[in-house]
N, C-alpha and C positions, 0 to 999 in steps of 0.2 A: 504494500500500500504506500500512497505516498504519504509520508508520514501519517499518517490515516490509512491505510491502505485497501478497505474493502469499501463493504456501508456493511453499517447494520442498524439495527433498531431498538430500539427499549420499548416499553409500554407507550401502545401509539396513542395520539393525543387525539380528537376526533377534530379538534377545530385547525383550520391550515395555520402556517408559521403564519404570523406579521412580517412587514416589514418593517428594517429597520429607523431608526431616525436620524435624521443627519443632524449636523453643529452650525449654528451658523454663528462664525465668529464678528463680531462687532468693534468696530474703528473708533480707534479712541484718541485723544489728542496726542501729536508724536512728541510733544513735550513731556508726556508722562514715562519715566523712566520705571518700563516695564523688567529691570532685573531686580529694582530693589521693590516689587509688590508683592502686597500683603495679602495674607485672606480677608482682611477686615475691611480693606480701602474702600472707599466710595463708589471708586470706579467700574468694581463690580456691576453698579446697580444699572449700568448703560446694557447687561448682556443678559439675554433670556436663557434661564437653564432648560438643558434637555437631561431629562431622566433615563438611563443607560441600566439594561443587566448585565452584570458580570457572573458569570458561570463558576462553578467548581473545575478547577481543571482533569481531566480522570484517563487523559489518553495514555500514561504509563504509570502505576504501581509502584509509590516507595517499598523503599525498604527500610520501612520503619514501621514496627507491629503497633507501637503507644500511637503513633499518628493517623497510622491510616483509617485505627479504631475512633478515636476524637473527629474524624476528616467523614468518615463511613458515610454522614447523615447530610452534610452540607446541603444544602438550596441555594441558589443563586442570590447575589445582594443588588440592591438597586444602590445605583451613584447619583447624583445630581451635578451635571457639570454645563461649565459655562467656560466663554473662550471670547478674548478681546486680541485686538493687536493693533502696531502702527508700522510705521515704516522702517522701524527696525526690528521688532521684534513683535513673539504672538508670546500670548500666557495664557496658561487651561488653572482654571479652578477646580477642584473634586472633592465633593464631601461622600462620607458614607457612615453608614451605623456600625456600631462595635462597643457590646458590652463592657469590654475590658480593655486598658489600659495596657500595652508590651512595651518598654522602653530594655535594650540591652546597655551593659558596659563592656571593659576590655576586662573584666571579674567573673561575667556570667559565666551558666555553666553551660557544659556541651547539651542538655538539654533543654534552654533558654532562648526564645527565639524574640523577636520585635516584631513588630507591627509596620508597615510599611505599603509601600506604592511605586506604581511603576508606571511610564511614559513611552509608549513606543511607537517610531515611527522608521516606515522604509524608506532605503535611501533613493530607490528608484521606485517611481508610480505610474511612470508614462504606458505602461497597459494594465489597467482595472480587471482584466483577465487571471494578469501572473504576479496578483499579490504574492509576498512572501508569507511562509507557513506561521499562524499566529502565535503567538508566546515566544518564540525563538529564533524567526526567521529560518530560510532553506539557501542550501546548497546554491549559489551566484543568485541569491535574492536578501542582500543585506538588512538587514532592522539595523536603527538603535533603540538602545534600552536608555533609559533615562530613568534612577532606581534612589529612591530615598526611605530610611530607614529611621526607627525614633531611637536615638540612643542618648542615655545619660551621659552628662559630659565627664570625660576619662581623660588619663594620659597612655599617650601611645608613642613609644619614643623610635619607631619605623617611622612616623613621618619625616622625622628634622635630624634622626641620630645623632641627639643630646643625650646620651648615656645617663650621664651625671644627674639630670633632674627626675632619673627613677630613684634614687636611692629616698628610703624614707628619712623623714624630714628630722627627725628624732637621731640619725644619724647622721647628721650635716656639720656637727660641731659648731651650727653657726646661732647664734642666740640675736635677739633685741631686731635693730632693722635689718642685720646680713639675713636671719631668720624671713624676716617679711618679705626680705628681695628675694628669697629664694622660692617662696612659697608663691609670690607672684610672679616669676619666671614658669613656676608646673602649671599655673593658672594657665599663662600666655599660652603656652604649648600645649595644651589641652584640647584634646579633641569635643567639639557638644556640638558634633552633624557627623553626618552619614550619608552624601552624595555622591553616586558614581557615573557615570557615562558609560556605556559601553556598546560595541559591535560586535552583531551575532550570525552565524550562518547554519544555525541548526544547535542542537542542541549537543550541549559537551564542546563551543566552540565559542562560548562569551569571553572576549578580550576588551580589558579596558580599556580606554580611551589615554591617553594621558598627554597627547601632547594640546599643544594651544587649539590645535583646530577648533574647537568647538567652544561657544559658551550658554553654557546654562545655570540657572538656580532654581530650589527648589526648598519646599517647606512643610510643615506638618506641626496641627496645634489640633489640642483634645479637649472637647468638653464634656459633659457629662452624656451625650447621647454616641458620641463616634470623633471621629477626624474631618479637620478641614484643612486641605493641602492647594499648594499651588507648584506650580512650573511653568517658567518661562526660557526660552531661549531665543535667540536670533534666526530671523528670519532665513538667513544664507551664511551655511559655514561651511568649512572644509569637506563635508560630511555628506549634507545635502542643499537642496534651493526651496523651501516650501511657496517662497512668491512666484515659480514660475510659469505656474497658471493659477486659475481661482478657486479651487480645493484641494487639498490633500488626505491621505487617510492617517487615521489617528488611533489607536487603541490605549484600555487602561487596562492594569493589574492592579490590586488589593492583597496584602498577605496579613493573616492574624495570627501573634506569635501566641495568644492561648490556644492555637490548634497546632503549636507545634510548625507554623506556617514556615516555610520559603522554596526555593527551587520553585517543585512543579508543583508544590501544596499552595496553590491560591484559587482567588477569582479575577475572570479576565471577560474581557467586551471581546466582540470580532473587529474586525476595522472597521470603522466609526468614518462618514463624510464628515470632514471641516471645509464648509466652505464660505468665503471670502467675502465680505456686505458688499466692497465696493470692487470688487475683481470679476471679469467673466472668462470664461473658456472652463474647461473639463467636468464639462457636462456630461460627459460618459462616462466620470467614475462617481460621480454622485448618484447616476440613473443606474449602475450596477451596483452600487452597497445598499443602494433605498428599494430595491424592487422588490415584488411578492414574489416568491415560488408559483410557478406557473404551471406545474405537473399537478396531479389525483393521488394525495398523499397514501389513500386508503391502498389503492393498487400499488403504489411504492411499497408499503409496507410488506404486502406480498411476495415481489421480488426480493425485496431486503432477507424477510426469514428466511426463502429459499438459498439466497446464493451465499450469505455473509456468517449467519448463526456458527457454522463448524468453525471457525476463527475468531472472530468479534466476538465481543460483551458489551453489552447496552442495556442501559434496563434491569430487568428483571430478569435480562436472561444472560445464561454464564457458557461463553465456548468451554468446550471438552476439557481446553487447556487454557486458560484465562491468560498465559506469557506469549502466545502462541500470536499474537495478534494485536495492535492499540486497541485502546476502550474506546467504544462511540459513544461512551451513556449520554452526553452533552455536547456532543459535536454539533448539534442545530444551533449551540450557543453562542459558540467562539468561531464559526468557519463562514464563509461566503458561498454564494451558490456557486462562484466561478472554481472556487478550490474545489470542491466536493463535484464538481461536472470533472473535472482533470483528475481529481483522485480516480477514479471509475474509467474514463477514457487513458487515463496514462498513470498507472502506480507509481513507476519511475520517475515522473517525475522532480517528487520530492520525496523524499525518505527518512523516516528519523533515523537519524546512525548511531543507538543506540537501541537498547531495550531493557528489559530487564534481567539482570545478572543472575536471576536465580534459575531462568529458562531455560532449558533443554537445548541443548546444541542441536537437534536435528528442528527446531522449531525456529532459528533464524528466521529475521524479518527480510532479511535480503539478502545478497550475496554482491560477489564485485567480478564488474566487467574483467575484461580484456586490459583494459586504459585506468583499471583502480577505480572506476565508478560505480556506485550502488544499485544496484540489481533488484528492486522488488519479489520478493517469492509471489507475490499478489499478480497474477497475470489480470491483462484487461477485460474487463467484465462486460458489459455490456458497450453494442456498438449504435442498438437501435435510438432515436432519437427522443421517443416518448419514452421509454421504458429509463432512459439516464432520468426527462425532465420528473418523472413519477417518482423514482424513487429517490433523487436528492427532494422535491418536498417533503418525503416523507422523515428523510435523515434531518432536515431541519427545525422538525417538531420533536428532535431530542433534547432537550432540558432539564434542568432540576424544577423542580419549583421556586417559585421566589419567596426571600423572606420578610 
C-alpha cells in the first residue's frame, strides 16, 4: 500500500463523508509585526475561525503496551482555528480542549510526555493531486513540520556548552553577589521553549532544520478548558513560497502527554485549504481539498470487505495479522480523496518504510526495487473507475467519533 496500502473499512457510517472546510486567511495591517503575536492580541478578532477535526492517528501500532491501552479509546478532537497575514508573513491560531495540563523538563522521566502541537506544510503544492503523505510526508514529497512542545523552563547545557553552569549552585564556592551572578547566568541559559523546524520525507526521516533558512515562532498558553497556541512564519523562505499563488494546504497535529502522546500517538487534520482574502489563482487545490466524495459509499463498503479485510484493520474488524498491513480505522480522517484514489491505483507510490518491528518477516509491507526503491507487497486493486470513486467514499467515512 502506499503508505496506506489497500482500503478497508471499519463500521460503515450510513451518512456520506462531508466535505471539508477550507481557511480563509484575512489581511491585516503589514505594520503589524506578525512574529512577535500573541494569542491574546486584538488582531485576532479581524479572522473568522473555522472548526477543524483532528483524528487519532492508528495507521501503525506503538510499541508501547501502557499507551496504546490509555490511546485504545480516542475520538477525534475538534480545533478552532483562525489565520491572518500580511506581506511578510501569515500566523495560524489553534485552540483545542484538554483536561490536563503536560508540561516536561530536562528531569522528566522516560515515561513523561508534554502536550504539544504541530504545523505542517508541503514544500511543493503545485499538483492538488500529489499531496504529500499526511503526518510525515513521502518519498520526493517534502512537509515541514513546525513542532512546539510545553516545557518547564530547565537548563540544558547542549545548547551553548557552558559546562560550568550545571554544576549545582551549593557547589560554586561563590557566596553574596558572585552567588547571584551565577544563579543569573543558569537563569540566562535556560531553556522555557521547545520549538523545532523540521523536514520530512516519510516516516523515520525527520531532520531538523537548523540553518537560517527558515523563520518561524510559535507559542502555547493553558487555561482551565485546553491550549491556545499560535504560529507564524514568513511568507517565503529557503524552504518554500506560500505567496505564490492564492492558497496553500495546511494541516495541524495535537499530542497529549496524559496519553503518553508523541511520534505517531496524536490527533491530526488532513490538508486543510488556506486561502488568501486578497490573492487569486489555485483554485484547483481549494476545489480538491473542499469537494464531497462523489462514489455510493454503501457499495464501497462492499468492495472494501471483499478485497482489503485479509490485510487491513479498520473498525471493528481485525486482519488475520493486524502487523500485516497499516490500520485504516481513521483514514477518512487524515487523507484526501486524491491520496486514497492513488493509494488503490498505484500502492507504490508512497510507502511507509517502516512498520512494525514486532511483525513477521514474511509479512513485509514492501520490498525494494532493482534501483533501492520501495516495492509495495499491495498490488493495484482496482482499475475500474466507479468501483475506485465507491469505494474511496466509502474509506472516507472512516473516523472516530468526535469528542
Amino acid at each position: 500500500m502506499k503508505t496506506l496500502k489497500t482500503l478497508l473499512a471499519a463500521s460503515f457510517v450510513a451518512t456520506t463523508a462531508m466535505a471539508n472546510p477550507s481557511i480563509n486567511a484575512v489581511k491585516v495591517d503589514d505594520g503589524v509585526d506578525l512574529s512577535k503575536i500573541k494569542a491574546d492580541d486584538k488582531v485576532w478578532s479581524k479572522a473568522k475561525a473555522v472548526n477543524l477535526l483532528l483524528y487519532p492517528q492508528t495507521t501503525i501500532k506503538m510499541n508501547d503496551k501502557n499507551a496504546n491501552e490509555l490511546n485504545a479509546q480516542n475520538v477525534a478532537k475538534e480545533a478552532k482555528v483562525l489565520a491572518i497575514y500580511n506581506k511578510n508573513d501569515v500566523a495560524f491560531k489553534i485552540e483545542w480542549k484538554d483536561e490536563t495540563q503536560n508540561a516536561t523538563d530536562i528531569k522528566s522521566s522516560s515515561n513523561e510526555y508534554a502536550d504539544g502541537f504541530a504545523v505542517q506544510l508541503p514544500t511543493n503544492f503545485s499538483d492538488p493531486q500529489k499531496l504529500p503523505y499526511i503526518g510525515m510526508g513521502s518519498e520526493g514529497r517534502p512537509v515541514l513540520v513546525h513542532l512546539q512542545k510545553a516545557v518547564m523552563t530547565h537548563y540544558e547545557p547542549n545548547g551553548n556548552q557552558v559546562v560550568a553552569l550545571q554544576v549545582n549552585r551549593d557547589n560554586t564556592n561563590a557566596f553574596e553577589e558572585d552567588l547571584a551572578a551565577f544563579d543569573k547566568n543558569v537563569s540566562d541559559a535556560a531553556m522555557s521553549d521547545y520549538q523545532r523546524a523540521y523536514i520530512a520525507e516519510g516516516f523515520r526521516s525527520m531532520t531538523q532544520i537548523r540553518d537560517n533558512g527558515i523563520a518561524f515562532t510559535m507559542d502555547m498558553s493553558y487555561n482551565k478548558e485546553g491550549w491556545s497556541a499560535i504560529m507564524s512564519k514568513k511568507i517565503k523562505d529557503d524552504y518554500l513560497d506560500l505567496g505564490a499563488s492564492g492558497a496553500f494546504p495546511v494541516a495541524f497535529a495535537v499530542w497529549d502527554g496524559a496519553k503518553f502522546g508523541r511520534d505517531g500517538l496524536k490527533n491530526l487534520s488532513t490538508w486543510v485549504a488556506v486561502d488568501f482574502e486578497d490573492k487569486k489563482g489555485d483554485e484547483a487545490l481549494v476545489t480538491e481539498l473542499t469537494k464531497k466524495p462523489e462514489g455510493d459509499a454503501a457499495a464501497g463498503k462492499a468492495l472494501a470487505d471483499t478485497m482489503c479485510a485479509s490485510c487491513h484493520s479498520y473498525g471493528d474488524k481485525v486482519a488475520p495479522m493486524p502487523t500485516m498491513a497499516p490500520n485504516l480505522s481513521n483514514i477518512g480522517g487524515y487523507s484526501t480523496h486524491a491520496y486514497l484514489v492513488e493509494s488503490i491505483k498505484e500502492p507504490s507510490a508512497v510507502v511507509v518504510p517502516g512498520y512494525n518491528r514486532n511483525a513477521h518477516k514474511n509479512t513485509a509491507w514492501y520490498t525494494l526495487g532493482e534501483k533501492g526503491e520501495r516495492v509495495s507487497t499491495m498490488p493495484p486493486m482496482m482499475s475500474d473507475e466507479k468501483q475506485i470513486a465507491d469505494t474511496v467514499a466509502y474509506l472516507l467515512t472512516l473516523k472516530a467519533e468526535v469528542k
